[in-house]
ZAMARGU-4260 file (C-alpha; in steps of 0.2 Angstrom, whole numbers, plus 5000, padded with zeros to 4 digits):
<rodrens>
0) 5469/5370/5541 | 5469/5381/5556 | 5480/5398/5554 | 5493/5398/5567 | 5491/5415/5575
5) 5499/5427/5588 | 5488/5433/5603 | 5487/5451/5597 | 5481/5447/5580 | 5465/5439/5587
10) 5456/5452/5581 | 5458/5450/5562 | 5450/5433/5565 | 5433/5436/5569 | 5424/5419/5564
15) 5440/5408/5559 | 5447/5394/5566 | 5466/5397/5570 | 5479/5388/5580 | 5487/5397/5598
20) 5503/5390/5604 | 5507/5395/5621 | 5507/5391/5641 | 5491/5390/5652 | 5492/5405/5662
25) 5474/5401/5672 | 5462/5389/5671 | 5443/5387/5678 | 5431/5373/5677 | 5410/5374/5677
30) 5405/5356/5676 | 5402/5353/5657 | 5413/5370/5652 | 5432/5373/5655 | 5440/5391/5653
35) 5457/5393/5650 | 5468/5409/5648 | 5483/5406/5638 | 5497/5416/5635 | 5509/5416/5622
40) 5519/5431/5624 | 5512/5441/5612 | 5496/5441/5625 | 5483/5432/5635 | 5466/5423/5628
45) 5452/5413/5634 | 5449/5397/5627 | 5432/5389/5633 | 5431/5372/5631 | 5415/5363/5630
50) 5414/5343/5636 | 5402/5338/5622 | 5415/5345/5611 | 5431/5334/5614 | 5434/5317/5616
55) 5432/5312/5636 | 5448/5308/5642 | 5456/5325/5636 | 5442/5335/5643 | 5446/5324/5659
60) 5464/5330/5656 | 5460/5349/5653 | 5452/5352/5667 | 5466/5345/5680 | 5480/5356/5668
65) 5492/5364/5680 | 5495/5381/5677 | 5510/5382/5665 | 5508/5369/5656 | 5512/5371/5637
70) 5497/5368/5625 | 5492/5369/5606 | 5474/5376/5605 | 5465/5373/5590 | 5446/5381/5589
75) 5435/5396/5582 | 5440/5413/5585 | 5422/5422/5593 | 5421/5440/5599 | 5414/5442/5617
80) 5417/5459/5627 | 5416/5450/5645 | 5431/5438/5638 | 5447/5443/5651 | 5465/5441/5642
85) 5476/5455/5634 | 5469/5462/5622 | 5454/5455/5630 | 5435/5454/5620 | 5438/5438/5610
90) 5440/5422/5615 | 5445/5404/5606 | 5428/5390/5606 | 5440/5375/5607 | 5439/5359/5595
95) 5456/5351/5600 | 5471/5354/5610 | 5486/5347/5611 | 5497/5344/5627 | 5516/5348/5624
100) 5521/5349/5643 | 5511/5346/5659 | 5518/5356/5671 | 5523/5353/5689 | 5509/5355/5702
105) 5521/5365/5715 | 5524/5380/5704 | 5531/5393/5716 | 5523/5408/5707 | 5504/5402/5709
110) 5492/5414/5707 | 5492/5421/5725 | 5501/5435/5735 | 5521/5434/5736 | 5534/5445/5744
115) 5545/5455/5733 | 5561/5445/5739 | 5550/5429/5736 | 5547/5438/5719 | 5565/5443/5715
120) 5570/5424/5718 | 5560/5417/5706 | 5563/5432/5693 | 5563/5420/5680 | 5544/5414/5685
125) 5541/5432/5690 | 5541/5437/5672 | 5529/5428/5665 | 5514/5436/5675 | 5505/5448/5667
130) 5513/5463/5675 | 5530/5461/5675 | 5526/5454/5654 | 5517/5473/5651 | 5534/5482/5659
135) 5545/5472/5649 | 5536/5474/5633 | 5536/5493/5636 | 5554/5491/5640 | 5555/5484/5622
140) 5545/5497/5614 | 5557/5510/5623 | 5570/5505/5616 | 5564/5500/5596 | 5555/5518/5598
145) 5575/5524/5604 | 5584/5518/5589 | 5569/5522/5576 | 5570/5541/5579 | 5592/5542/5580
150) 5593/5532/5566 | 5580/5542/5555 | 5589/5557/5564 | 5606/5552/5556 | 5614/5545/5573
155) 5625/5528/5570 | 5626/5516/5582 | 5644/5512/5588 | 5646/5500/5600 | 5657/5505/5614
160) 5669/5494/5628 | 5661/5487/5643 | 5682/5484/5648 | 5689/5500/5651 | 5704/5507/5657
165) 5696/5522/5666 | 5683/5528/5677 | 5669/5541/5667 | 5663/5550/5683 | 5674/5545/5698
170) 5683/5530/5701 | 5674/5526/5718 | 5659/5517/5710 | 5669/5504/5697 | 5670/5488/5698
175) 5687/5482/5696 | 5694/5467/5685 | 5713/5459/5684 | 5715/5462/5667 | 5727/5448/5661
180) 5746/5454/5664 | 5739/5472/5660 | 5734/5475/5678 | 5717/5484/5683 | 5702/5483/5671
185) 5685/5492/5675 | 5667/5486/5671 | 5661/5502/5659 | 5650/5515/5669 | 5647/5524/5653
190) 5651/5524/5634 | 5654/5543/5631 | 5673/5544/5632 | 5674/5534/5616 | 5657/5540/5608
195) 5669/5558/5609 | 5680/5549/5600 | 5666/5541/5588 | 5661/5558/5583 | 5676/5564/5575
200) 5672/5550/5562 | 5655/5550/5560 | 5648/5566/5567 | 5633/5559/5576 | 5632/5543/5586
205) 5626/5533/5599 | 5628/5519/5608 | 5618/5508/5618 | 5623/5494/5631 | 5627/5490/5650
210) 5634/5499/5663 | 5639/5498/5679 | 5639/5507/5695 | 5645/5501/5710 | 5639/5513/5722
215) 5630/5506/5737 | 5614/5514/5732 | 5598/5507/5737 | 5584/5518/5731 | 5571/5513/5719
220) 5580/5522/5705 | 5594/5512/5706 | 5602/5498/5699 | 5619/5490/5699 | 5620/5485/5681
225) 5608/5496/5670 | 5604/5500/5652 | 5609/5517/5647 | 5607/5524/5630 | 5622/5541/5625
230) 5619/5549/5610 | 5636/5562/5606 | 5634/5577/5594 | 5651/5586/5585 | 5648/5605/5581
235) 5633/5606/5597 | 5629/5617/5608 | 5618/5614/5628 | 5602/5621/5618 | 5606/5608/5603
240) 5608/5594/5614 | 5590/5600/5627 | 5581/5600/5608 | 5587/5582/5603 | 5582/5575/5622
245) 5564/5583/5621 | 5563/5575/5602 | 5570/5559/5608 | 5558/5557/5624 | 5543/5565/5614
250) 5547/5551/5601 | 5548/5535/5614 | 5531/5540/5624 | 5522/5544/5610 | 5525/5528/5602
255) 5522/5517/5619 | 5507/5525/5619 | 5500/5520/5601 | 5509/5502/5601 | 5507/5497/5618
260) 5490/5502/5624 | 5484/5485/5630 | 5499/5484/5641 | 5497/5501/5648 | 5479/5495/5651
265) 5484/5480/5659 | 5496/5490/5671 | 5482/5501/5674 | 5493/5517/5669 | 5485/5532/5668
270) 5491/5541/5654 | 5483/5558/5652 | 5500/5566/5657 | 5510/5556/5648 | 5500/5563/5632
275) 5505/5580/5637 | 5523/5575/5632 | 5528/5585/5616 | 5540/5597/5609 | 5544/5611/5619
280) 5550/5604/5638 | 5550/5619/5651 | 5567/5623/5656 | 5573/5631/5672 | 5593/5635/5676
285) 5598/5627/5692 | 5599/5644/5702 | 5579/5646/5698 | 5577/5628/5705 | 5588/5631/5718
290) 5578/5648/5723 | 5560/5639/5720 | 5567/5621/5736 | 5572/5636/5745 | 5552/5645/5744
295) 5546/5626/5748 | 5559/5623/5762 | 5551/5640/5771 | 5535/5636/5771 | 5535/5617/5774
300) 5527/5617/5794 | 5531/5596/5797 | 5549/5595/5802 | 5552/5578/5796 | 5548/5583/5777
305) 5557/5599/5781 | 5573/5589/5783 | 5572/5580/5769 | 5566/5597/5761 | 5584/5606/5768
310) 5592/5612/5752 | 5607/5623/5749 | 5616/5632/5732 | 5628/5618/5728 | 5619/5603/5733
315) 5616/5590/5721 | 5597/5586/5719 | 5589/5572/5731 | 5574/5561/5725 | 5561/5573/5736
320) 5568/5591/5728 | 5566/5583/5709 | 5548/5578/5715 | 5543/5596/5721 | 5553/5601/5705
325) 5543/5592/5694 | 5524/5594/5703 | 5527/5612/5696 | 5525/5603/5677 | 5514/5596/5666
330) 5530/5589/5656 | 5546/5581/5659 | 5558/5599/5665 | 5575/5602/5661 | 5585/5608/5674
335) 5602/5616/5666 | 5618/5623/5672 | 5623/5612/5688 | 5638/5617/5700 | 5654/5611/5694
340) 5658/5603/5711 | 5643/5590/5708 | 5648/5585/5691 | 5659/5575/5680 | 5675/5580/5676
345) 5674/5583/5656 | 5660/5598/5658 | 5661/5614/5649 | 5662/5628/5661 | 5650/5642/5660
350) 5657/5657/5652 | 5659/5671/5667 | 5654/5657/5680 | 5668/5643/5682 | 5657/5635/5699
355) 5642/5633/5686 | 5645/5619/5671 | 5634/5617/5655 | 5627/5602/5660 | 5608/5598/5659
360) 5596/5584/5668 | 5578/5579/5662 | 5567/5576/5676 | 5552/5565/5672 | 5536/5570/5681
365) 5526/5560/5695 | 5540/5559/5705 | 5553/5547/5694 | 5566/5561/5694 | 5580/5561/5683
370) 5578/5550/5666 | 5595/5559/5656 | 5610/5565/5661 | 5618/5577/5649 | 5632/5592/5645
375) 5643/5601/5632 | 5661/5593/5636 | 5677/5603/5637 | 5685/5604/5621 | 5701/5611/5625
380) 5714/5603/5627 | 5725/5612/5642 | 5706/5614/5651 | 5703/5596/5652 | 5719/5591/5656
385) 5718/5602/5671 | 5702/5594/5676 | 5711/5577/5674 | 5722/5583/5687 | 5710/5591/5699
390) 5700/5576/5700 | 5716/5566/5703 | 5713/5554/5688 | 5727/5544/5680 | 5734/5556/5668
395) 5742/5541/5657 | 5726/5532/5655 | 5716/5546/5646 | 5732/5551/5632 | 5720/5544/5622
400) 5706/5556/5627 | 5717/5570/5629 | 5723/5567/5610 | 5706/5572/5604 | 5707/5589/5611
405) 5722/5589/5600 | 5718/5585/5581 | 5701/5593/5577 | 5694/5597/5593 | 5676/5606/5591
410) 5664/5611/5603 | 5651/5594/5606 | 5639/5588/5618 | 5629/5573/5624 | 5617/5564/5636
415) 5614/5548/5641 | 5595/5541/5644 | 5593/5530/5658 | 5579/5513/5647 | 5575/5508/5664
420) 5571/5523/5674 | 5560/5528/5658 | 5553/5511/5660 | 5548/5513/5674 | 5538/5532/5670
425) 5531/5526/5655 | 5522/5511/5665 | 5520/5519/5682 | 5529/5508/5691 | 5540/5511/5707
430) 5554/5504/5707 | 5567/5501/5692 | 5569/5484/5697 | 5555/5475/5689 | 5560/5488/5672
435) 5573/5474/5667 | 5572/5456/5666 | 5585/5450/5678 | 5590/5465/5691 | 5606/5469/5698
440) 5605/5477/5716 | 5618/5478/5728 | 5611/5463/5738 | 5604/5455/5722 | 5616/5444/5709
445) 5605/5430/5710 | 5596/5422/5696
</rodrens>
C-alpha cells in the first residue's frame, strides 16, 4: 500500500509511491498532462497527471478541479529540480486520486491581485496562500523556539488572568467589562503584576497569552489584541535581564532559520542579517541614543524628514528614531535607562538619577523597532506606593501588589517579547497584521 506522507517529508521518498491528502492549491492542463500543486499544510507539491494513466472520466474531472477542492493523491514520488511547490524539486506521477470535496467555482481568493481590505475580509481564505501560510508557520516556530529555551533555562510557565482588576501601564488603553455585581473588569494588557507574584513561589517564570491595548494606534506595529510573551526573574539585576533577552532572541532566530528555511525562501527573506544574531547585543543608554537623533536631526537638509527626525531628552522614541537607531547595527540594539516620565509606573529608579528608570527596549534591525519591553521593578514597598499615587491609580486595587513588597521582597526584573512584531522581523514583512491569524485593529473585529 501507499505510505500516507506529509509534504515536507517528500524527500525521504525518492522512488516510492505514497499517499497526499490535501487541497488543490493550483492547477494547469497541457492536453494529455494535467499539473496540480496541492497543499497540505505541511507544504505545496506538484502532482502530474498523465491521461493514459487514469481512467477517462476522472482525468475529464481533473482537469476542470476548482481551486480548493479537497483531493487524496496517490502516485510515485520522482525528483525534478524545475518541480514548483514548498519544499519544491519533487513531485507526485499520479496513479489515482480521490475527490473528497469539489469546491465552489466563485472562490473569492483566486489566484489574482486583491486589496488588503479585500484580503483582511476573507482572512480565513487569506491564510491558506502561500505567504500568509510561511508567516504563520514562522509565527509557530517563534513560539515552540520561545518555550524550548525558558523551559530548558528553568522558567515555568504560569498562566496569568486575561480579567483584571487593574490597568499595568495606564488605564487610558483598557478595555472595560461589567464584571457581574463586582463592578469594572478590564481586558488584561499585560501579565507581569501577577508573574511578580509568580516569582516568590517559583523563582523564574513566564507566561504567555493575549493582551490587549485599546489605544487608537494605527501603525504597522500595532495591534489591538496581540501575543506577548513576560518572562520575570527574582534576585535580577537590568544586566541579568538584557543577557536573558539576547539569549532568548538569539535562540528564536536561530532556530527559524535551521527549521523553516523553505518558508523563509518562499517569503523571499533575505536572511544574511538575521544570521548575525548571537550573544553579545550592542547596548547604548538612552542619553547616548538621545545625543546620536540629535547629530542626525542637524544634518538632515529635507524639512519634511527633519520633522519627523525632531527629537528631544525625554521624548519617547517614534518608529523613524528606532530606525536611525538601529541602521547604526548589525544586531538587534538595547536601548537602556528611559526617562521615568515615559514609563510604567512599577520601574526602579536609577540610583542618583530619579528622571531616568532601569528600563530596557530591544530594537530589532531593518526598521521593525521595538520587539521587548523590559525593566527591574520597584521592590520597595513605600517607593511603589508612592508611584501608585502619582500615577493616580486605585490604591485598593493593587493591596494585593503592594503586599509583595511586603513579605519577601527582592530586587527582580522582566520583559515582555512582543510574538508578532518578532514575526514579522523574522519574515520581513511589514506590517504585524498578517503575523497572526485573525488580526485585531482598531477598525478590524471582523472575521
Amino acid at each position: 500500500m501507499a505510505t500516507l506522507i506529509r509534504v515536507d517529508q517528500i524527500a525521504a521518498y525518492e522512488g516510492q509511491e505514497v499517499t497526499v491528502r490535501g487541497w488543490v492549491y493550483n492547477r494547469t492542463d497541457k492536453g494529455k498532462l494535467c499539473f496540480l500543486l496541492v497543499r497540505d499544510g505541511y507544504g505545496y507539491v506538484q502532482c502530474v497527471a498523465f491521461k493514459g494513466d487514469l481512467p477517462e472520466e476522472l482525468f475529464d474531472r481533473m482537469v476542470r478541479l476548482p481551486q480548493e477542492s479537497a483531493v487524496i493523491v496517490q502516485g510515485t514520488v520522482r525528483k525534478d529540480g524545475r518541480a514548483p511547490g514548498i519544499p519544491g524539486g519533487y513531485e507526485i506521477s499520479v496513479r489515482d486520486l480521490q475527490i473528497v470535496h469539489e469546491a465552489a467555482l466563485d472562490y473569492p481568493m483566486a489566484l489574482k491581485e486583491h486589496g488588503v481590505d479585500f484580503a483582511l475580509d476573507h482572512r480565513h481564505l487569506w491564510i491558506r496562500m502561500p505567504s500568509q501560510w510561511a508567516v504563520l508557520r514562522v509565527r509557530a516556530k517563534v513560539i515552540q523556539a520561545a518555550r524550548e529555551w525558558l523551559n530548558a533555562n528553568g522558567f515555568i510557565n504560569m498562566d496569568t488572568p486575561i480579567l483584571t482588576p487593574n490597568a499595568v501601564e495606564g488605564t487610558t488603553t483598557l478595555f472595560e467589562t461589567q464584571y457581574f455585581d463586582e463592578g469594572s473588569a478590564y481586558l488584561t494588557q499585560s501579565g507581569q503584576l501577577y508573574n511578580e507574584a509568580n516569582i516568590y513561589a517559583f523563582g523564574k517564570v513566564y507566561c504567555f497569552g493575549p493582551t490587549f491595548r485599546a489605544e487608537k494606534s494605527k501603525t504597522r506595529r500595532h495591534l489591538t489584541e496581540f501575543w506577548m510573551l513576560e518572562p520575570e526573574m527574582a534576585f535580577t539585576d537590568l544586566d541579568g535581564l538584557m543577557e536573558v533577552e539576547e539569549q532568548l532572541i538569539s535562540h528564536i532566530v536561530q532556530t527559524v532559520l535551521r527549521e523553516c528555511q523553505p518558508e523563509l525562501k518562499s517569503l523571499k527573506r533575505d536572511t544574511t542579517r538575521l544570521e548575525k544574531v548571537q550573544p553579545p547585543f550592542p547596548r547604548i543608554s538612552y542619553d547616548e541614543a538621545a545625543e546620536i537623533l540629535r547629530q542626525i536631526y542637524e544634518q538632515e537638509s529635507d524639512p519634511e524628514r527633519k520633522e519627523l527626525l525632531r527629537f528631544e531628552w525625554g521624548m519617547d522614541f517614534g518608529s523613524p528614531h528606532e530606525t536611525e537607531l538601529t541602521n547604526r547595527f548589525e544586531k538587534p540594539v538595547f536601548v537602556y535607562g528611559y526617562p521615568t516620565a515615559v514609563k510604567a509606573f512599577y520601574m526602579q529608579p536609577w540610583p542618583g538619577r530619579p528622571e531616568v528608570c532601569k528600563s530596557v527596549d530591544l530594537l530589532a534591525p531593518e526598521g521593525y523597532g521595538e520587539i521587548c519591553g523590559g525593566s527591574e521593578r520597584i521592590y520597595d514597598y513605600d517607593l511603589l506606593l508612592e508611584r501608585i499615587r502619582q500615577h493616580n491609580l486605585p490604591q485598593e486595587a493593587f493591596k494585593w501588589y503592594l503586599d509583595l513588597r511586603k513579605y519577601g521582597s527582592v530586587p527582580h526584573a522582566g520583559f515582555g517579547m512582543g510574538v508578532e512584531r518578532v514575526t514579522a522581523w523574522l519574515c520581513g514583512i511589514e506590517h504585524v497584521r498578517e503575523a497572526i491569524p485573525f488580526p485585531r485593529t482598531i477598525k478590524r473585529v471582523y472575521p
